[in-house]
N, C-alpha and C positions, 0 to 999 in steps of 0.2 A: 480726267473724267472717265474714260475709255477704261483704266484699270477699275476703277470705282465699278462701274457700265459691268464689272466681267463677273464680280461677284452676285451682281442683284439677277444679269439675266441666264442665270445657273438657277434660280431660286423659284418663284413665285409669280404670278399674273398680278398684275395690278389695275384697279380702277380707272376705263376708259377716261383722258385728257387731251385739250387740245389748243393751241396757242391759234387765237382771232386775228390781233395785228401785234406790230411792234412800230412806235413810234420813234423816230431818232432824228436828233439835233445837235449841229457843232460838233459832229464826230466824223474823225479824219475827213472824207471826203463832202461827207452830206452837211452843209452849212446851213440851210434853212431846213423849219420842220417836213420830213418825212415821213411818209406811211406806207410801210406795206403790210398788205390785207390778206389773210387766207379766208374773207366772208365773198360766201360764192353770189353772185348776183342772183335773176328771177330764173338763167337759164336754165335749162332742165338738160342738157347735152349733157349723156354718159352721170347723169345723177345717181344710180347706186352704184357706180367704179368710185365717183369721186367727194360726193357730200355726206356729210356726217352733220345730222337732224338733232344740235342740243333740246335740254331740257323747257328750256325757254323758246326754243322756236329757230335760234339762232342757227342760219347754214354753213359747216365751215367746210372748206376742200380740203382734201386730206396732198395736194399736191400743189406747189408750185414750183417754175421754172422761169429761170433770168437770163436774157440774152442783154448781149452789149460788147460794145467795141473794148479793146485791151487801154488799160487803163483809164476807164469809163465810171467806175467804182460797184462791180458786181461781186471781187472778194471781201468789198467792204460794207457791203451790206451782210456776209456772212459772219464777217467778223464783228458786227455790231450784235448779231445773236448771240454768238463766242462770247464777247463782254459782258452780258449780262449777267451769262448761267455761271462763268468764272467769278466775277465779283459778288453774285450772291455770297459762295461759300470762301473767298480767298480770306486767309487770315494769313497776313506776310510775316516771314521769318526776324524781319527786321523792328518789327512793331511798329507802333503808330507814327514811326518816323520817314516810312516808305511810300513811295507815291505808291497812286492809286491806280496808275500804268491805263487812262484815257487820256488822250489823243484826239487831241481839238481838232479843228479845221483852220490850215497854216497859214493860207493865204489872206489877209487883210485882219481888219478891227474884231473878229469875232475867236483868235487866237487866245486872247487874254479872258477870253468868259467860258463860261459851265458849260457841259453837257447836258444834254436831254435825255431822257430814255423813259416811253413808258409800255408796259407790256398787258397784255388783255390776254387771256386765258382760261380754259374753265378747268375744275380739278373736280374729279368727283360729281361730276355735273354741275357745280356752282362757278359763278362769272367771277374771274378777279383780278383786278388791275395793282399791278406793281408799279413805282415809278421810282424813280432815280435824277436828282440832282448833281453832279459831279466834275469835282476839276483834279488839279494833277497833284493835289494835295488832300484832298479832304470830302468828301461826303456835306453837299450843302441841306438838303431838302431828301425825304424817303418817305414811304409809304404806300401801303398795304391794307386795299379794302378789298372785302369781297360781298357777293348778293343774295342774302338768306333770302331775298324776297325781289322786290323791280326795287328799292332803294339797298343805297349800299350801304357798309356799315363796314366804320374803321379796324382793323386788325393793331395796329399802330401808324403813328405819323414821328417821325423824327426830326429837329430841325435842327439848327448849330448854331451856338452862341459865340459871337466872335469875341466877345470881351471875355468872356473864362475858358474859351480856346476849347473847348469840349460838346457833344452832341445831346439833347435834351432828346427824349422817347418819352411818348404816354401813349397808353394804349387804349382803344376803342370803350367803350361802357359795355359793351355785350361778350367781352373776352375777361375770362375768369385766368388772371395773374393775380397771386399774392405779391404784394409790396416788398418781401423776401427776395420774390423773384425778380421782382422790376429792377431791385438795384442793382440784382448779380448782372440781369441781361445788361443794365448800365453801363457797368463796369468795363463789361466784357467787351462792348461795340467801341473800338474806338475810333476815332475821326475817320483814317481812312479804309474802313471796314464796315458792313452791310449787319443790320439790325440782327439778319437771319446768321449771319456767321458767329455773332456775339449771343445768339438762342444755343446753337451747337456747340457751346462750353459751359452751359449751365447743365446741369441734370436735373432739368424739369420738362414736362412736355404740355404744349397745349396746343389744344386741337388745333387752331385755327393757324396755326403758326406750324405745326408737324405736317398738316396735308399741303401745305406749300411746299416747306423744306424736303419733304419725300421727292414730290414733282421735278422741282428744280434737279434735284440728286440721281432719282432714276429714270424720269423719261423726256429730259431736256439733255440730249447726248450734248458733247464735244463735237465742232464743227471737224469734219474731213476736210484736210488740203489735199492738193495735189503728189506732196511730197510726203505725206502720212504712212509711215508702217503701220498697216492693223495686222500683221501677221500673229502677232502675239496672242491679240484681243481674239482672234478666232481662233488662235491653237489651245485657250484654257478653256474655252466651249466644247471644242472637239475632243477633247481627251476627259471629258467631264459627264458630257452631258450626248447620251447615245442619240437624243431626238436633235439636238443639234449639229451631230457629227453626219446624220443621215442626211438635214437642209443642205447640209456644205457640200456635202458630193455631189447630190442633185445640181447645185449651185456652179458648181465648178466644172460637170460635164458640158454645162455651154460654153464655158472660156475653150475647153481641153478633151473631147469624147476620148481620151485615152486614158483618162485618170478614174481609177477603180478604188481605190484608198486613200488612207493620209494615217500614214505609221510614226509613234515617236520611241525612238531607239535610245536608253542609255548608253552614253559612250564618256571613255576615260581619252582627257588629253594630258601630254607632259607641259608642265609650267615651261614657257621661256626664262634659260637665264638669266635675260634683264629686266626680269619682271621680278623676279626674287630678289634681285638686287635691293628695289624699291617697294617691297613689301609693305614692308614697315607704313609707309607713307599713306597705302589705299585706305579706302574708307569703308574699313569691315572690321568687324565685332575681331577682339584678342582672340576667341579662342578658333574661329575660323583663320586667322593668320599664321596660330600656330600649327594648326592642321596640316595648311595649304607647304608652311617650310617644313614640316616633318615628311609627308606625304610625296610632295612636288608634282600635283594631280590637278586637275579639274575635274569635277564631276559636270556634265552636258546632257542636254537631250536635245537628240536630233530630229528633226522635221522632214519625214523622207515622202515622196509622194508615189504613188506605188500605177504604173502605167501597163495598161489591159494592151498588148499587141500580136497580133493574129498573121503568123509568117508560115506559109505553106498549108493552110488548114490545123495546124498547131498554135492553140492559143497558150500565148507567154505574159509574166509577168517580170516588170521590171521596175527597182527600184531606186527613185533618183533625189537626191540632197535639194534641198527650198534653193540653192542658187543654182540649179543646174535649171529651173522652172523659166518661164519667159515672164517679162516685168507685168504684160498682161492678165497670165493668168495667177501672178502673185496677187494681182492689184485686186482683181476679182475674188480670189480665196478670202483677201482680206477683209473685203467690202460685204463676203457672207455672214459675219460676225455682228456687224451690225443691222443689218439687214433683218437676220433674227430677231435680233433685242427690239428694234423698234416697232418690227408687226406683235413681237410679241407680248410686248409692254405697253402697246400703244404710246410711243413715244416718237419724239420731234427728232427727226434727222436731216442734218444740215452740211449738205457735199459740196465744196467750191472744186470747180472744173470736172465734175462726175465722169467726163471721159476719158481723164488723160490713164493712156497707156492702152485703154480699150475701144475694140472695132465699135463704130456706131451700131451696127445690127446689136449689137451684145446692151449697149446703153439702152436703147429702144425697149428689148427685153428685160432687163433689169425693170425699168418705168414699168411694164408692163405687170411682170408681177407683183409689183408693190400694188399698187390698186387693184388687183383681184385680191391679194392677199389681205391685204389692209383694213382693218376694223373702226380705228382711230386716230391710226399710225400718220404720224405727217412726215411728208419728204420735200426739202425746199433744195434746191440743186441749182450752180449757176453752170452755163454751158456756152461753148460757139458751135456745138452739132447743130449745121443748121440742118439736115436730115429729118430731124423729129418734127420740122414741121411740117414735113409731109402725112405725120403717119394720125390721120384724124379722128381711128379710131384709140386717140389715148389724148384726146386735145381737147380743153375749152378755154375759151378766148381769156375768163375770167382766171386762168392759172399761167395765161404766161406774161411776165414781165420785163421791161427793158431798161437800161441805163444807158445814159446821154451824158459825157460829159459837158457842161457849160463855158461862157468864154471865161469866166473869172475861177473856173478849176473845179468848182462842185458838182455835184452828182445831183442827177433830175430821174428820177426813179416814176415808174409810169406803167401801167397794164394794156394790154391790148383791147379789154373792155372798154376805155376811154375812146375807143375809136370805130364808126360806125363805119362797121368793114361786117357785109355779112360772111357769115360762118362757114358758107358753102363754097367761096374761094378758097383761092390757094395764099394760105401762109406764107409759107415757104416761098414762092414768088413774091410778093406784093414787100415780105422784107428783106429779101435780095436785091428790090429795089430802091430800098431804101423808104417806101412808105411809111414804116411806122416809125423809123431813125434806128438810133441802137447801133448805127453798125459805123467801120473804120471810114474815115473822108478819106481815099487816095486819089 
């Protein structure tokens, strides 16, 4: 998603979007239905950093944040976002004989049943709920309404016929598909694949079905883990796109005030000769193999970052190779790239452990600019900084969320709204003490 991510945010602004809740059931950890919400309550704390005023009325926060004990289920709440926006477009290599790579919830009678998932959404200022039926084979139940008006009105509903082993689609009365079309998209969905992915092999477009498929494509990113290289993803911005090269230095003087550039250097290396050895074997086009054993070269570009330092009243510059960099200010260079794309696309970003590798003060700032910067842009982040609850000028009760694991293994997902704790206390105390739960029993 992130390569996809690198071409779109080089390009174009797209139509303020913003995801409501996502409901989730019988997935990995969350065994009964769950909801998390980005609808902001009545408060009004820090309303133009954090609410975004739909067309409808509708409040949504443009941020939340999830505390919880290790192994409590906070990467699995991220990853239930990750599964959506992946299965929308997944089309597997294998065909309709691949699982569908969900991941029920293992412990007791609900291992053998479906998944849940339904997602609320606006695009284009219109409300629309996707939903998803799904086991480890097949796509049972799908569908896609949205709200020209306060009634919704179907896009398609899909269902699955167990006795001809194949998935039925019809689509709404108000969506203008020729019958030409219906059958190709037919065709194309198969069992363990999403209506929308079997739309994206037809060449036909219809409205109501393109302004989703856009959505999902460019401003519902790929969730961040902990172990994510986005080096990549911010070095095809930065060598691309001068206004984005300018965010990334800004971006990176807080990891690093020494860093005055970011240089990429052609450089020629010699093949190993065990690698020529086994040429033949890699998985590249004939005529770059021939190349590669006439030549015995690689061609490379290097990622050099260029460091502003001032010894004796002489200011110097020096230039040093992406591994010579500390994992911190790699992790942050990285983390500029989307950073970008999401204030600038108003799109959904979703960071499991937003800190690792970086000083708390630098997370705090990070939070910080996303909400002055932020138009539509959403960031949902799980974290153990318990630091940020101190910092109240970037906190409302209705954006932060906790996970509890339960005694039968599942995940109890819960907001700080749910608890009448006024706002003028201290956070950060009251869940060090264990008031709100979330945190390790030692």
């Amino acid at each position: 998603m992130f390569l996809i991510g690198i071409i779109v945010f080089l390009l174009h602004e797209i139509a303020g979007s913003m995801i409501l809740d996502l409901k989730i059931q019988n997935f990995l950890s969350f065994k009964q239905e769950t909801t998390f919400s980005f609808e902001a309550t009545a408060d009004k704390t820090l309303e133009d950093y954090y609410v975004a005023v739909q067309e409808d009325g509708t409040r949504i926060l443009k941020l939340g944040m999830v505390y919880g004990a290790n192994a409590s289920g906070k990467s699995n709440l991220v990853e239930a976002f990750r599964f959506v926006s992946k299965f929308v477009h997944r089309v597997p290599p294998e065909g309709r004989n691949a699982e569908t790579d969900f991941v029920p919830f293992s412990f007791g009678k609900t291992s053998d049943e479906p998944g849940v998932f339904e997602l609320t959404f606006y695009v284009e200022g219109k409300k629309h709920r996707y939903s998803l039926v799904v086991d480890e084979e097949k796509v049972l139940d799908e569908r896609l309404v949205f709200y020209p008006g306060a009634q919704p009105a179907t896009v398609f509903c899909r269902t699955f016929d167990a006795e001809k082993n194949i998935s039925i689609i019809e689509f709404g009365s108000k969506i203008k598909v020729s019958e030409q079309a219906r059958e190709a998209i037919q065709l194309k969905t198969l069992k363990n694949t999403s209506v929308i992915a079997g739309y994206n092999q037809v060449n036909i477009s219809v409205e109501e079905m393109e302004r989703v498929n856009k959505w999902f494509l460019v401003q519902y990113l790929d969730s961040i883990d902990p172990y994510m290289d986005l080096t990549d993803f911010t070095d095809e911005g930065v060598k691309k796109n001068p206004e984005i090269k300018k965010h990334t230095l800004e971006f990176l003087k807080e990891a690093d005030f020494n860093i005055a550039d970011v240089i990429f250097e052609k450089k020629i290396r010699d093949i190993p000769k065990s690698f020529l050895k086994v040429i033949d074997k890699a998985p590249l086009a004939p005529e770059e193999i021939a190349r590669l054993k006439k030549e015995k070269v690689f061609h490379v570009e290097e990622t050099l970052f260029s460091h502003k330092i001032e010894d004796g009243g002489e200011v110097l510059y020096y230039s040093l190779p992406e591994e010579r960099q500390s994992k911190g200010t790699l992790r942050y260079y990285g983390l500029a790239g989307p950073f970008y794309h999401a204030v600038k696309q108003d799109a959904f970003l979703p960071i499991d452990e937003i800190g690792s590798a970086l000083h708390p003060l630098l997370v705090i700032h990070f939070i910080k600019e996303f909400l002055k910067k932020s138009n539509r842009a959403q960031l949902l982040f799980t974290t153990h900084n318990m630091t940020i609850l101190n910092e109240k000028d970037i906190l409302r009760k209705d954006a932060i969320w906790f996970t509890e694991k339960l005694k039968d293994g599942s995940t109890d997902l819960f907001s700080l709204a749910d608890f009448n704790f006024r706002k003028e206390l201290s956070f950060y105390n009251a869940y060090k003490i264990g008031k709100f739960g979330g945190i390790p029993e030692l």
